[in-house]
ROSE-964486 format. One line per 4 residues: for each residue x, y, z of C-alpha. Coordinates in nm, 2 decimals. Layout:
X Y Z ~ ...
***
This chain:
-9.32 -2.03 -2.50 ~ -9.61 -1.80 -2.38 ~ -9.47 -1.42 -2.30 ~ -9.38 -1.28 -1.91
-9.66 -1.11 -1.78 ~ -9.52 -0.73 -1.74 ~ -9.55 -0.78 -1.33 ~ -9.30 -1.02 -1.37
-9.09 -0.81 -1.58 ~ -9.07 -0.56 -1.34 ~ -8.99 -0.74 -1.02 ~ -8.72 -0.92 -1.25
-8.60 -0.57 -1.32 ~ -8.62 -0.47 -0.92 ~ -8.38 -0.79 -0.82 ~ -8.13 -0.68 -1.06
-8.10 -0.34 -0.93 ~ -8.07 -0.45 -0.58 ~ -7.76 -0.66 -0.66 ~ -7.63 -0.40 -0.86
-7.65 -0.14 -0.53 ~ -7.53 -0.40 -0.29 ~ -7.22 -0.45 -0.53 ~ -7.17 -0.12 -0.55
-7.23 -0.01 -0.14 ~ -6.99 -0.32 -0.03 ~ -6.65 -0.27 -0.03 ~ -6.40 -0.36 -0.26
-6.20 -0.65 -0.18 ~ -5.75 -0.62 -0.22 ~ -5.42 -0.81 -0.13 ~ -5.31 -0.75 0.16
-4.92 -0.77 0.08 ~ -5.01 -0.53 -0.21 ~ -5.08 -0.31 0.05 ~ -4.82 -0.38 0.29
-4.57 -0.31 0.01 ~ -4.74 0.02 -0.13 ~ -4.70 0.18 0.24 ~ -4.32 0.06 0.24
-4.26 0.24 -0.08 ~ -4.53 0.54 0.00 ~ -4.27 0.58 0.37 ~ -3.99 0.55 0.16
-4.12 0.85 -0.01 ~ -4.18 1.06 0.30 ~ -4.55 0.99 0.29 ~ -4.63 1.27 0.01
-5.00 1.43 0.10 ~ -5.03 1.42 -0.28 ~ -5.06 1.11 -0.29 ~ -5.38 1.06 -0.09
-5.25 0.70 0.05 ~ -5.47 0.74 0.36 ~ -5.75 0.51 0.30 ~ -5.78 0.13 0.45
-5.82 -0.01 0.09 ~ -5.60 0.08 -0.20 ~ -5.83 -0.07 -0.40 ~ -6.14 0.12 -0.30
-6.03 0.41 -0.61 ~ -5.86 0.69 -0.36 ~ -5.54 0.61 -0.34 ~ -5.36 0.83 -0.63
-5.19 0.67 -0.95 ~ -5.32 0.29 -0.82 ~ -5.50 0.08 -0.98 ~ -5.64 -0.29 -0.94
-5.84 -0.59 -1.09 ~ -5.98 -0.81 -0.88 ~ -5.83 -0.70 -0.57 ~ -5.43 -0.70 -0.68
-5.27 -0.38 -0.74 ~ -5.16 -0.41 -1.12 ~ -5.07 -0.06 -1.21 ~ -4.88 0.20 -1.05
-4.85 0.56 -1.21 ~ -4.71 0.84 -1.01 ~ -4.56 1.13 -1.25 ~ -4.41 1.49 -1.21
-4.46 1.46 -0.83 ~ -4.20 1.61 -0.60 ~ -4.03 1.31 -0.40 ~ -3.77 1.47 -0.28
-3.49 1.27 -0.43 ~ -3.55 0.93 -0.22 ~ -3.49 0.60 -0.36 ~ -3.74 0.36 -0.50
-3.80 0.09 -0.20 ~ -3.74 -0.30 -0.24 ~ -4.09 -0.39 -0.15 ~ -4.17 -0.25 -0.49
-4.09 -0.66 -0.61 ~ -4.36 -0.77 -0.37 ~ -4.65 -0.63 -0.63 ~ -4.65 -0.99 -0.79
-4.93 -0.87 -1.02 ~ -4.79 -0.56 -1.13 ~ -4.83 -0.46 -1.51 ~ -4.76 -0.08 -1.53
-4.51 0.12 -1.36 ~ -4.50 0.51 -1.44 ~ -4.27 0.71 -1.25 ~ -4.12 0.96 -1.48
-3.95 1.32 -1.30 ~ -4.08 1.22 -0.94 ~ -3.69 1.31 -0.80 ~ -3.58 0.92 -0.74
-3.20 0.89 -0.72 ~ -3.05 0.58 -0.58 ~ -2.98 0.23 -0.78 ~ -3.33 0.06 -0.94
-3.37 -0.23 -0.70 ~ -3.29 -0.60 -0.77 ~ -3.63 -0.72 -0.65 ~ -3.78 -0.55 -1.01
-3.71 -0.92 -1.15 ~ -3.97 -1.07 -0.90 ~ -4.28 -0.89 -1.10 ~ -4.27 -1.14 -1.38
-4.66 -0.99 -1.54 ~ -4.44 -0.67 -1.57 ~ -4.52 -0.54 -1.90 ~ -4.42 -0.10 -1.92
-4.15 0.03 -1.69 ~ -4.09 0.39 -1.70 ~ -3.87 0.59 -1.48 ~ -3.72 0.85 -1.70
-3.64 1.19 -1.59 ~ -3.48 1.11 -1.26 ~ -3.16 1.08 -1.05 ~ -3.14 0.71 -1.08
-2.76 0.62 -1.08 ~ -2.58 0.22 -1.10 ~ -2.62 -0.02 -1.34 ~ -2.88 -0.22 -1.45
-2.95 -0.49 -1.22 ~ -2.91 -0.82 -1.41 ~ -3.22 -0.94 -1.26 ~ -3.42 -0.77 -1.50
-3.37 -1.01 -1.72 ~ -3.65 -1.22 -1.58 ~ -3.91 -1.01 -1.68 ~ -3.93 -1.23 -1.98
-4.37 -1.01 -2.02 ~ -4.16 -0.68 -2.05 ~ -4.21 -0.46 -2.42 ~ -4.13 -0.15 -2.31
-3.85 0.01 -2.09 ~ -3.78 0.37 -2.09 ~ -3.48 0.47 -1.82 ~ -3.38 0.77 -2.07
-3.20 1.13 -1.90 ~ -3.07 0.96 -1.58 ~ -2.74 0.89 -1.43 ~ -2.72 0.52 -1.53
-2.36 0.37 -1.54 ~ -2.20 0.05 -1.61 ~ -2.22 -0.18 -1.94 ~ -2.51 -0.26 -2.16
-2.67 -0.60 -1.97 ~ -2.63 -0.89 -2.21 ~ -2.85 -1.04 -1.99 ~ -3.15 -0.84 -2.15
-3.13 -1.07 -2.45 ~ -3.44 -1.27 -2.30 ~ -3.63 -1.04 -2.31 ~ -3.79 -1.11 -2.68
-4.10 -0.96 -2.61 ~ -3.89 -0.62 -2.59 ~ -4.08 -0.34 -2.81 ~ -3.85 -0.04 -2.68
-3.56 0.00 -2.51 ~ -3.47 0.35 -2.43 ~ -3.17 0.45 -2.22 ~ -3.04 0.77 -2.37
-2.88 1.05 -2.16 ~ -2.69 0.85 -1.89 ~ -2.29 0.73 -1.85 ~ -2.36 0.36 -1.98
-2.02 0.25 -2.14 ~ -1.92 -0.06 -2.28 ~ -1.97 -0.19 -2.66 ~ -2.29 -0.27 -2.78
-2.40 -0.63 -2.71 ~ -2.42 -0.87 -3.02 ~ -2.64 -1.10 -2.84 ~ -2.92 -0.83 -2.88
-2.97 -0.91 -3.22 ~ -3.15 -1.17 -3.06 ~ -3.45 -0.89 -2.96 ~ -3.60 -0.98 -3.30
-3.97 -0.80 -3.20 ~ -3.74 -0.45 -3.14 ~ -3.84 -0.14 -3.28 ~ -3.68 0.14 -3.09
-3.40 0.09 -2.94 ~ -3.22 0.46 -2.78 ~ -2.90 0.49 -2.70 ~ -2.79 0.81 -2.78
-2.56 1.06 -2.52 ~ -2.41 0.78 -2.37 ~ -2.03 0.64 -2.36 ~ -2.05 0.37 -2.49
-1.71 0.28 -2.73 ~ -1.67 0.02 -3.01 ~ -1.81 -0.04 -3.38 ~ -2.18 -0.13 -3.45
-2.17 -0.54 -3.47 ~ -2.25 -0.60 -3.80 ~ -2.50 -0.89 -3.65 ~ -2.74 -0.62 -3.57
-2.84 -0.47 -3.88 ~ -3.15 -0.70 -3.89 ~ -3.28 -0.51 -3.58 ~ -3.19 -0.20 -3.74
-3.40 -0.28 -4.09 ~ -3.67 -0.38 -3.90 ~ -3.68 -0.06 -3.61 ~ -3.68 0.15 -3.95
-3.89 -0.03 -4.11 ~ -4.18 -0.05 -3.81 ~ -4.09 0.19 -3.53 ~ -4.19 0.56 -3.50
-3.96 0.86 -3.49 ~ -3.96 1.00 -3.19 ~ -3.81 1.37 -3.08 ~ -3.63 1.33 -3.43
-3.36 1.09 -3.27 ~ -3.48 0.80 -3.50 ~ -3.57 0.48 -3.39 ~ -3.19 0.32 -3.38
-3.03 0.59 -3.19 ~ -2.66 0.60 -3.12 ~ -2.58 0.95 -3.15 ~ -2.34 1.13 -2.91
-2.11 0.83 -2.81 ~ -1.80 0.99 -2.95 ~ -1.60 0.71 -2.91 ~ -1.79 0.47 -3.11
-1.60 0.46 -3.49 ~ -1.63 0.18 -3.76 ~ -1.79 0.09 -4.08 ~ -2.19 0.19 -4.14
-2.22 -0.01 -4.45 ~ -2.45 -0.23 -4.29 ~ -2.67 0.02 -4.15 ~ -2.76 0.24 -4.45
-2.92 0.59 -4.37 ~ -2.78 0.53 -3.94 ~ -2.73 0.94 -3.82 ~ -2.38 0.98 -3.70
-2.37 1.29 -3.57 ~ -2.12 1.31 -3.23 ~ -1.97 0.97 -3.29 ~ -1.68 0.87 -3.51
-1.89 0.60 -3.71 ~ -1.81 0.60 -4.10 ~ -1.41 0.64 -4.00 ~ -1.15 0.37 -3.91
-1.13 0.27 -3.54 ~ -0.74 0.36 -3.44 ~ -0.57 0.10 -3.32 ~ -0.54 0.03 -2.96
-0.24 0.19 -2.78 ~ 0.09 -0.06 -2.76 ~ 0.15 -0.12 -2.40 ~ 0.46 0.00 -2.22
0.75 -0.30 -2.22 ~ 0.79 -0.33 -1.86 ~ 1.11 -0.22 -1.74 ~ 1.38 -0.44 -1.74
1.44 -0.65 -1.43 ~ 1.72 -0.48 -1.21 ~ 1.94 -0.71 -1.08 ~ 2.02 -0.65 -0.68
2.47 -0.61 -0.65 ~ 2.58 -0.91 -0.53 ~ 2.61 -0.84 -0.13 ~ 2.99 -0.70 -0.02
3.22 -0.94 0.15 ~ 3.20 -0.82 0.50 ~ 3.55 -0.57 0.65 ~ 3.77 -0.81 0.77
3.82 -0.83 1.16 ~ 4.12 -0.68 1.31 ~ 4.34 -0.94 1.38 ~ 4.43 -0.90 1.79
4.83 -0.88 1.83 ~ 5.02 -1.20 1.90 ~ 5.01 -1.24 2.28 ~ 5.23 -1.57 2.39
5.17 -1.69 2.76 ~ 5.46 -1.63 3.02 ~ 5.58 -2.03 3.00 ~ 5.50 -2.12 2.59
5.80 -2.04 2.38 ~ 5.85 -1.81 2.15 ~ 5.80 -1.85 1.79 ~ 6.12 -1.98 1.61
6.29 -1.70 1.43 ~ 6.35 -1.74 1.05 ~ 6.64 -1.96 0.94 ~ 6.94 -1.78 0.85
7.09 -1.88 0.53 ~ 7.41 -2.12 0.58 ~ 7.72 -1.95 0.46 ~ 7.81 -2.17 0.14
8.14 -2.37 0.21 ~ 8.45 -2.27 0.09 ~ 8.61 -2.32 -0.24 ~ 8.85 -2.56 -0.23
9.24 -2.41 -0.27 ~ 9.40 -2.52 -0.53 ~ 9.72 -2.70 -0.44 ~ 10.00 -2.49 -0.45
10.33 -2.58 -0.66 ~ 10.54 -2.58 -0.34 ~ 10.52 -2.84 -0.11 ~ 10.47 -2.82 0.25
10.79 -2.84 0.39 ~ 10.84 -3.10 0.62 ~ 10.87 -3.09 1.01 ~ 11.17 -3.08 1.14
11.29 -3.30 1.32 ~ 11.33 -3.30 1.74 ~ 11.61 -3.12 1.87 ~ 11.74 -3.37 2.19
11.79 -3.23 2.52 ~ 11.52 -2.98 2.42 ~ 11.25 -2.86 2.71 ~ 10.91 -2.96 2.60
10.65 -2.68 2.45 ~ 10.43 -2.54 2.72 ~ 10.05 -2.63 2.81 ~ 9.79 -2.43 2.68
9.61 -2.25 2.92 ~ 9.31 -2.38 3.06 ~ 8.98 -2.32 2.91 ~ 8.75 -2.11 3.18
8.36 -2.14 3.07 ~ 8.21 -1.86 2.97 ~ 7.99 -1.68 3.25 ~ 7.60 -1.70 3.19
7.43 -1.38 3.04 ~ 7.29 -1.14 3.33 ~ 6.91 -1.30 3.38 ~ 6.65 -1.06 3.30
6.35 -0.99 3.47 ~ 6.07 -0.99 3.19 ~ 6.24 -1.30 3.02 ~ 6.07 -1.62 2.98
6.22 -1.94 3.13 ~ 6.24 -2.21 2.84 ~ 6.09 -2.56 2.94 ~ 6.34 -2.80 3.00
6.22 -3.03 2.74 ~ 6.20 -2.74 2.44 ~ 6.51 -2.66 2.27 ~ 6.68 -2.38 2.28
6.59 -2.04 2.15 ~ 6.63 -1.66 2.08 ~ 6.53 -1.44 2.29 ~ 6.17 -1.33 2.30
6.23 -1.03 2.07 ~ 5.87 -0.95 2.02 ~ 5.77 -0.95 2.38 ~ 6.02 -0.72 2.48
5.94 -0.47 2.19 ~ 5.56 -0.52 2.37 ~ 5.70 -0.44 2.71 ~ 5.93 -0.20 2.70
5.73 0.11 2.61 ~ 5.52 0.06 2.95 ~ 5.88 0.03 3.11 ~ 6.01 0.33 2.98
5.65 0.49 3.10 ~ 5.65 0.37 3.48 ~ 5.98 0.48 3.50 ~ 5.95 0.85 3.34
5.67 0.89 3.53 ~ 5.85 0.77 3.87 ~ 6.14 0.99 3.79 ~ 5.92 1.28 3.77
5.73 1.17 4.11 ~ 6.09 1.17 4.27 ~ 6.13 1.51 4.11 ~ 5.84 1.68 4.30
5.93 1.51 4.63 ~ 6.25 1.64 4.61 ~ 6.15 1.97 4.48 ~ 5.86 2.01 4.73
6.06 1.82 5.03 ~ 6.35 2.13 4.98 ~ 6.10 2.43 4.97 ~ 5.95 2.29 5.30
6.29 2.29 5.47 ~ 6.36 2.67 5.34 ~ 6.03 2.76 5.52 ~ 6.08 2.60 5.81
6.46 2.73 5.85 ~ 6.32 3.12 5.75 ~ 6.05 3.06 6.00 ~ 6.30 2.92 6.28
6.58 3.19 6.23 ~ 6.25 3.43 6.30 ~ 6.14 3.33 6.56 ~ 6.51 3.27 6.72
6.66 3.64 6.64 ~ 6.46 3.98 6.73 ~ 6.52 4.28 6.64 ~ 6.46 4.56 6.89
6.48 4.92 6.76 ~ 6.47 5.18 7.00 ~ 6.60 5.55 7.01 ~ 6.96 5.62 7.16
6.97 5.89 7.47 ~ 7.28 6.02 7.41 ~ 7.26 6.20 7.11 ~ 6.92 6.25 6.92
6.84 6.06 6.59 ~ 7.06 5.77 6.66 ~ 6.91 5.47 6.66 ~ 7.03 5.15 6.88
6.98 4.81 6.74 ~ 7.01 4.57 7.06 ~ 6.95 4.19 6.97 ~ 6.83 3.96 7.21
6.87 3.64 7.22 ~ 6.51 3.48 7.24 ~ 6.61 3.12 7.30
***
């Protein structure tokens, strides 16, 4: 193979650096969703000047804290920037080729947003130092790329996800300093690759499940110590308590591990059922008085107890004596008088005529103990009507006869002329 002339050399030389320019003057090519859903999260932010999102390409290099290859948006890195305590945006799941997320003490608050378990290349999530708040969204747990998640000093509540179990490519897990509560999962012994796992200043409650001590032996045998918390942190839960054997050398410090869990409080009996008091018998009803109409008769009265017979005599130890016999010529005994009938009882006005075809009865006894008292009323109360007309009828005839013997008699006074100081009474008759 004969050897390049060194003109040929150079013009080979001369191409290469033209393509190299044009590569470099042409602009860089991106996703356009990637940059549909960086301006929904850089709006959600309040637009921060700081940022520098301003450009038409977020791929061109000036658009702060992103990154891409080949045109998709694979890293994200925005730290100790003043946000102004917004949330992070949804549209943060649209970055399907995100890898890196950095936002540590940027001021978010707000739950961490379900769409995280859309990025599926996610690798490193960071968002410590904030104001996040909620539990971890379940959906996480189809990150399946993740190694590293650090959500430490926030104000994360709720249980420990056992849905996190999946993710076996899990390096780090670090949620100290929030209000998670809960036990510890057993199914994370299943993180087999762990080694740091942070959990201290939390509330969580419980006993370390013995099932995790291979995690433990192997974060203490392969993971750093970081900030002197260890690498299998559960400091500062005071209400986790239990055995330790199985974690030789585990700090305890603000927890009860080492001493006896107390047993759970007994539950209140519930009271006894109270039985409602059978419902009272209604008052009886006043019974109205016994009112017969004018033609039924009366009630019959009570039967009088029959005088019992009478004894018989015993016979007496003197016979009868005998009737005597007729004297002749003697004038026969006179005729009883004539029986005259009795004459009917005086009728009175309020009694009641017995049917014809009822037999015969007492008097109505209890209708005229009804009746008489508005008898005895009417007539008191006519008696003292009369009274007043009587009274009132002799007053007027006094008046009139003053008034008449007034006007029939004058009396004239006037002075006699024979002597002085007599006076002559002269009456004239006014008729």
């Amino acid at each position: 193979m004969g050897l390049r002339s060194p003109a040929a050399a150079l013009l080979q030389a001369l191409a290469v650096l033209l393509l190299v320019c044009n590569a470099a003057a042409s602009p860089a090519a991106y996703t356009p969703s990637d940059k549909a859903a960086l301006l929904a999260v850089y709006n959600t932010w309040n637009s921060p000047p700081s940022l520098n999102w301003s450009s038409p390409n977020p791929c061109d290099g000036s658009w702060t804290g992103v990154s891409c290859t080949n045109g998709v948006v694979v890293s994200l890195i925005v730290q100790n920037q003043d946000i102004h305590l917004v949330p992070l945006d949804p549209a943060i799941g649209n970055l399907l080729g995100m890898q890196r997320i950095f936002l540590g003490s940027i001021g978010l608050n707000g739950p961490l947003p379900a769409t995280l378990g859309q990025l599926t290349a996610l690798r490193t999530l960071v968002a410590s130092g904030n104001l996040l708040s909620s539990s971890l969204p379940a959906q996480m747990s189809a990150c399946t790329a993740l190694n590293s998640v650090d959500l430490g000093s926030n104000q994360l509540t709720g249980s420990l996800p056992g849905q996190l179990s999946t993710l076996t490519n899990l390096l780090g897990l670090s949620l100290y300093n929030n209000a998670m509560s809960g036990v510890l999962p057993v199914s994370y012994s299943a993180l087999t690759s762990l080694s740091r796992l942070r959990l201290d200043s939390n509330l969580l409650t419980g006993t370390l499940p013995s099932a995790l001590s291979a995690v433990y032996s192997w974060c203490v045998a392969h993971g750093p110590i970081h900030n002197g918390a260890g690498v299998f942190s559960v400091i500062g839960n005071s209400q986790m308590c239990g055995s330790t054997a199985d974690f030789p050398g585990i700090k305890t410090s603000g927890t009860n591990l080492g001493f006896a869990c107390p047993s759970p409080p007994t539950p209140p009996l519930p009271p006894p059922l109270l039985r409602a008091p059978p419902p009272r018998p209604p008052p009886p009803r006043p019974r109205p008085p016994k009112s017969f109409p004018p033609n039924a008769p009366p009630p019959p009265p009570p039967p009088t107890p029959s005088p019992p017979p009478p004894s018989p005599s015993p016979p007496s130890p003197n016979p009868p004596p005998s009737p005597s016999p007729p004297i002749p010529n003697s004038p026969p005994p006179p005729c009883p008088p004539p029986a005259h009938p009795s004459p009917p009882p005086p009728h009175h006005p309020f009694a009641t005529t017995p049917h014809p075809s009822s037999p015969p009865s007492n008097p109505p006894q209890a209708l005229s103990f009804i009746v008489h008292p508005y008898i005895v009323a009417v007539a008191v109360l006519g008696s003292f009507l009369l009274l007043a007309l009587l009274i009132t009828g002799a007053v007027f005839a006094v008046v009139h006869r003053q008034r008449a013997a007034a006007e029939k008699f004058q009396v004239v006074l006037a002075e006699d002329p024979t002597g002085p100081g007599d006076v002559k009474v002269t009456v004239n008759n006014a008729a």
